[in-house]
C-alpha positions in Angstrom: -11.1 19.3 7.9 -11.8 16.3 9.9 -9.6 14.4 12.2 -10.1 11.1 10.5 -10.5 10.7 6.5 -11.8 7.0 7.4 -13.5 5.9 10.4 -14.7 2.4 10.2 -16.0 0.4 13.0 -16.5 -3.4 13.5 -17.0 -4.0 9.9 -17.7 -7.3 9.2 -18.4 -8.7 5.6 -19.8 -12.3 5.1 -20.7 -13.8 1.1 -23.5 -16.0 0.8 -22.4 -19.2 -0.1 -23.6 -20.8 -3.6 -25.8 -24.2 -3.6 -24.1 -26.7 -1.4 -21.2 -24.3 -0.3 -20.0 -22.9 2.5 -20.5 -19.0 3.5 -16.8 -16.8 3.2 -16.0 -14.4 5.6 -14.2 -11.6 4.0 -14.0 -9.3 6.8 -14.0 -10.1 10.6 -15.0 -7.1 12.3 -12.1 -4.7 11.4 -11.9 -1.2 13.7 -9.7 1.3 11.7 -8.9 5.0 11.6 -7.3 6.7 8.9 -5.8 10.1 9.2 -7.0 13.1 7.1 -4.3 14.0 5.2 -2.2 11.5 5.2 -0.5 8.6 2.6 -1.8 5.7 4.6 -0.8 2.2 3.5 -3.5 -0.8 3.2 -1.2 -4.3 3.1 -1.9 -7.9 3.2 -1.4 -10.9 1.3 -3.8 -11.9 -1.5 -7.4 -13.0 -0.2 -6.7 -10.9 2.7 -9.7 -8.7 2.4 -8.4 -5.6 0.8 -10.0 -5.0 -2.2 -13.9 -6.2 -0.3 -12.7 -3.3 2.2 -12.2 -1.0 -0.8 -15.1 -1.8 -2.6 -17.5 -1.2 0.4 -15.5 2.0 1.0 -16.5 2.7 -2.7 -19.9 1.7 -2.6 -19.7 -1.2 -4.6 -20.1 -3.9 -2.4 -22.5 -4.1 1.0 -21.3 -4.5 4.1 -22.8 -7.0 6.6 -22.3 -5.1 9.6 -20.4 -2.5 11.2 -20.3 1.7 10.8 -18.1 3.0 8.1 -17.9 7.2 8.1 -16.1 8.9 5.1 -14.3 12.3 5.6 -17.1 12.6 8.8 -20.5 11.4 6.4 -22.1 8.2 7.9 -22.0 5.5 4.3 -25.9 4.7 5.8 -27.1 7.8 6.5 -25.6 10.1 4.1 -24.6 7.6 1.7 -24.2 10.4 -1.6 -22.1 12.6 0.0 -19.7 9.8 1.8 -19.7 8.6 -1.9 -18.8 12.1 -3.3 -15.8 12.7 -0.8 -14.1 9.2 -2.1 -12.3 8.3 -6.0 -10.9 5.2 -6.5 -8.7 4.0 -8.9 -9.1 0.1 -9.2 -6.8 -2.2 -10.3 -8.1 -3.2 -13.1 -8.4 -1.4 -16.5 -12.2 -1.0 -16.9 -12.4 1.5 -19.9 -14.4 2.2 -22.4 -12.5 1.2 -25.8 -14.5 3.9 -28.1 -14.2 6.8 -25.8 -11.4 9.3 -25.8 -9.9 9.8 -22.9 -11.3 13.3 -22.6 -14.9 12.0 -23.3 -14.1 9.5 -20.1 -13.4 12.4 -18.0 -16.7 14.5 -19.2 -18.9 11.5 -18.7 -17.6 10.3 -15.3 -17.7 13.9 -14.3 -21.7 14.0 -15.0 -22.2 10.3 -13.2 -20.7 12.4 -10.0 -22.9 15.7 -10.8 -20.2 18.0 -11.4 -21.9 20.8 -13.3 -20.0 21.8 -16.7 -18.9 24.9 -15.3 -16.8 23.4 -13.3 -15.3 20.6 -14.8 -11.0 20.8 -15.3 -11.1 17.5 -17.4 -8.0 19.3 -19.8 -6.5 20.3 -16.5 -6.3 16.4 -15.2 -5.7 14.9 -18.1 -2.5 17.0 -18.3 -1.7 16.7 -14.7 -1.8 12.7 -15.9 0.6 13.8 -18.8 -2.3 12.8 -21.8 -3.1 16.3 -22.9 -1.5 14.6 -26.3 -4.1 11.6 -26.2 -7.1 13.9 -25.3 -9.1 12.8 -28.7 -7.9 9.4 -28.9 -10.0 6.4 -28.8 -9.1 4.6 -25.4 -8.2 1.4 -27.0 -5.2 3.0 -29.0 -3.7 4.1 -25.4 -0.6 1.6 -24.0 -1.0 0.0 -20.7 0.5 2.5 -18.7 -1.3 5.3 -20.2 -4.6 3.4 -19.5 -3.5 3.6 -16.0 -3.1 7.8 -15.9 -6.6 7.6 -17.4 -7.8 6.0 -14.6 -6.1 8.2 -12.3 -7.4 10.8 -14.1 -11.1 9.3 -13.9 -10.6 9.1 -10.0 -10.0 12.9 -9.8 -12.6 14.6 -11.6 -15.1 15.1 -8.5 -12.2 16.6 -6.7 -12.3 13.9 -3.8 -10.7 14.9 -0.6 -9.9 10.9 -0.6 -8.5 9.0 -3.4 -7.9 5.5 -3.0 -4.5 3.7 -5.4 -5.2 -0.3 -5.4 -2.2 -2.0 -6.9 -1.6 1.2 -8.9 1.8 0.2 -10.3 1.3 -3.6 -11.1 3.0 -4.2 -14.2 3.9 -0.9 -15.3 7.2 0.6 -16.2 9.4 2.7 -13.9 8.7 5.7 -16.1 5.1 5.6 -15.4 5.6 4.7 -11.5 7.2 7.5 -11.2 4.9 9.7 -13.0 2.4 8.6 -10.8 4.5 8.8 -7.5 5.0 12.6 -8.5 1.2 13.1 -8.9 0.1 11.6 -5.8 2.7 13.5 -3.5 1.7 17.0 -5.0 -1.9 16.1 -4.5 -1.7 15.0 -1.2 1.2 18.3 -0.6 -0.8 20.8 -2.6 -4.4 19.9 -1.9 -4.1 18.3 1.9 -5.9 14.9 -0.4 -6.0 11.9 1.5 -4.3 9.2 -0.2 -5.0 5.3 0.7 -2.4 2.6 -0.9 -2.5 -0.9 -1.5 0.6 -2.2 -3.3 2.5 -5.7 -3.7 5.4 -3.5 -4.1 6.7 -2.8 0.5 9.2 -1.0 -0.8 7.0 1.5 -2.0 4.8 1.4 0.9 7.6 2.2 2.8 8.9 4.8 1.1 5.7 6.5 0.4 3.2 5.9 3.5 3.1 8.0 6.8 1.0 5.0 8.1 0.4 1.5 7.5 -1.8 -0.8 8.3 -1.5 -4.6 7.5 -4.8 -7.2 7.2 -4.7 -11.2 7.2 -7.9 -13.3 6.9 -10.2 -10.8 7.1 -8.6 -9.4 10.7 -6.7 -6.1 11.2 -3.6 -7.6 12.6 -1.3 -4.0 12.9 -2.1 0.0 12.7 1.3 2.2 13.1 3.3 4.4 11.7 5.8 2.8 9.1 8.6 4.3 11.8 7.3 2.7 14.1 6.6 -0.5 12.7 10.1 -1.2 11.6 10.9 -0.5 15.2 9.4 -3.2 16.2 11.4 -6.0 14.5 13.8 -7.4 17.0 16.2 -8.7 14.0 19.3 -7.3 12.9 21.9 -8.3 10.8 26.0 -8.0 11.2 27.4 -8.6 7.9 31.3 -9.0 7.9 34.0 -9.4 5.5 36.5 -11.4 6.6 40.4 -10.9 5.2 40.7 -14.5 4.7 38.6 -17.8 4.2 36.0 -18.5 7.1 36.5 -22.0 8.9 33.3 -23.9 9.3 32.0 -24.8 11.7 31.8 -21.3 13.6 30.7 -21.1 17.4 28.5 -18.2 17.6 25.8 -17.3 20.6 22.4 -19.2 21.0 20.0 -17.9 18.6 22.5 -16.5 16.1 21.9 -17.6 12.7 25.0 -17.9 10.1 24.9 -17.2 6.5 27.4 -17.1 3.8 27.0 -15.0 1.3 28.6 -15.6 -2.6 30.8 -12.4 -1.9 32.4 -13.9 1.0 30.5 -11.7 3.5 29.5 -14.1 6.7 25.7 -13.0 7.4 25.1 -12.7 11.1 21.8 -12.5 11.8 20.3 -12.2 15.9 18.0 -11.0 17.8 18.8 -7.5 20.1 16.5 -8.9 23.3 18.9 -12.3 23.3 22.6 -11.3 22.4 24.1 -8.0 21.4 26.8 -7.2 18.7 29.4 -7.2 20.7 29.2 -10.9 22.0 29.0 -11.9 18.3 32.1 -10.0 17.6 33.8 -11.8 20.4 33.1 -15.0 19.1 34.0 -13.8 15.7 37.4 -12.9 17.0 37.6 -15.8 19.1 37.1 -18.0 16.2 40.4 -16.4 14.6 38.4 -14.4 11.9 40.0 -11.8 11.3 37.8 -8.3 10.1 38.7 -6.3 7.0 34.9 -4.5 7.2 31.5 -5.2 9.0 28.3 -3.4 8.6 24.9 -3.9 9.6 21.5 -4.3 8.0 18.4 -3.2 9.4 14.9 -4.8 9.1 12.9 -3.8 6.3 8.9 -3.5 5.4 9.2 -6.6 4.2 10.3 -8.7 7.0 8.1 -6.7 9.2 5.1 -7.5 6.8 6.4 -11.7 7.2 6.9 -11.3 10.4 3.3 -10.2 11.2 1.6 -12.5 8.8 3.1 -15.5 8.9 0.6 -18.7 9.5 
């Protein structure tokens, strides 16, 4: 096994502009290192430059510059086999309305060489939970089972890489968790790199070992998720006072006051500039008196703000 699923190295993606337009620049020379092995988390806000980073990764779009190496094959030098250690399952739902779902799997498997012999297409489709839908014409399949076919379709080259984008937009919780199931025994069974991008941080941070986040075409943070909630400053003392609150409250510089429709008083502040106990202090000195207090802790999500905002 290599070190790195993913190695990619000043990559830089530019569109040529149309008649009297002006050029885009997608990406802007992103360095980026993915571990083998690992759920690694892909995050920005649309326009970003995921999806152009996913689709060179996948072969389908050029880059303009830069080196990208998948599980240790150079894309330019040895572009079949960097394409044969990578499955993707794209966001949108590009089937083919008269095939059944086990007909997908046999043809996509031949596009990717795998000899008969060694196809398992009755094997994924019930890993996907379709073995009931095998015969059916696609175009009879729900939404969400569309989506296991897709899966399914990613996996039938056995790809020590398989790349999720938006995986779970708009399905139900049913088939999220269907799906959450599958990836963590594939990347717990089979040591498969897995690569997320999701509009969904919580599951991001429940399901990644690493994230990175991108913003106009830049890489602006690669960490572990432990690590990048760590990094937020903020914290949050929320207290439930035994009686109404006066207003206006004296609190420390920097502290920010919120009241909340279940009475709680929100006190939000920054570790480097105050601590707890000072709020406390003025919370006392302000003749509140505490029946609980608690505090929340930053999330992915206002790490995520935090880092992209502007």
């Amino acid at each position: 096994m290599t070190e790195f699923a993913i190695e990619i190295e000043n990559l830089r993606k530019t569109y040529r502009a149309g008649r009297g337009g002006a050029e885009k620049v997608a990406l802007k020379g992103i360095d980026l290192k993915i571990p083998a092995g690992s759920i690694f988390g892909l995050l920005g806000p649309n326009g970003a430059g995921k999806s152009t980073l996913i689709n060179i990764l996948a072969g389908l779009v050029i880059k303009t510059s830069g080196k990208v190496r998948i599980w240790g094959f150079d894309q330019d030098v040895n572009p079949r086999q960097s394409r044969a250690a990578i499955g993707v399952m794209p966001q949108e739902l590009n089937l083919d309305p008269f095939f059944s779902p086990r007909g997908a799997l046999e043809v996509q498997a031949g596009l990717y060489g795998v000899p008969k012999a060694q196809r398992r297409s009755d094997e994924i489709l019930e890993m996907v939970g379709l073995s009931d839908k095998a015969d059916a014409y696609a175009r009879t399949l729900s939404g969400g089972m569309r989506r296991r076919l897709l899966l399914a379709k990613a996996l039938v080259h056995f790809p020590q890489i398989l790349v999720l984008d938006e995986p779970t937009a708009g399905v139900d919780i049913e088939i999220r968790q269907m799906l959450w199931a599958n990836v963590r025994k594939l990347n717990r069974e089979r040591g498969m790199t897995i690569i997320l991008t999701t509009h969904y941080l919580e599951e991001a941070e429940e399901m990644c070992d690493e994230i990175a986040i991108i913003n106009q075409g830049e890489l602006v943070v690669q960490d572990t998720t432990s690590a990048l909630l760590g990094r937020m400053d903020a914290k949050t003392l929320v207290i439930h006072p035994e009686s109404t609150v006066p207003d206006p409250i004296e609190m420390p510089k920097g502290v920010e006051i919120e009241r909340r429709a279940d009475g709680a008083l929100a006190l939000s502040y920054r570790r480097g500039e105050t601590s707890a106990n000072a709020i406390l202090d003025a919370v006392r000195k302000a003749g509140i008196v505490i029946r609980d207090v608690r505090t929340e802790e930053p999330d992915l999500q206002d790490v995520f703000l935090d880092l992209t905002r502007g």
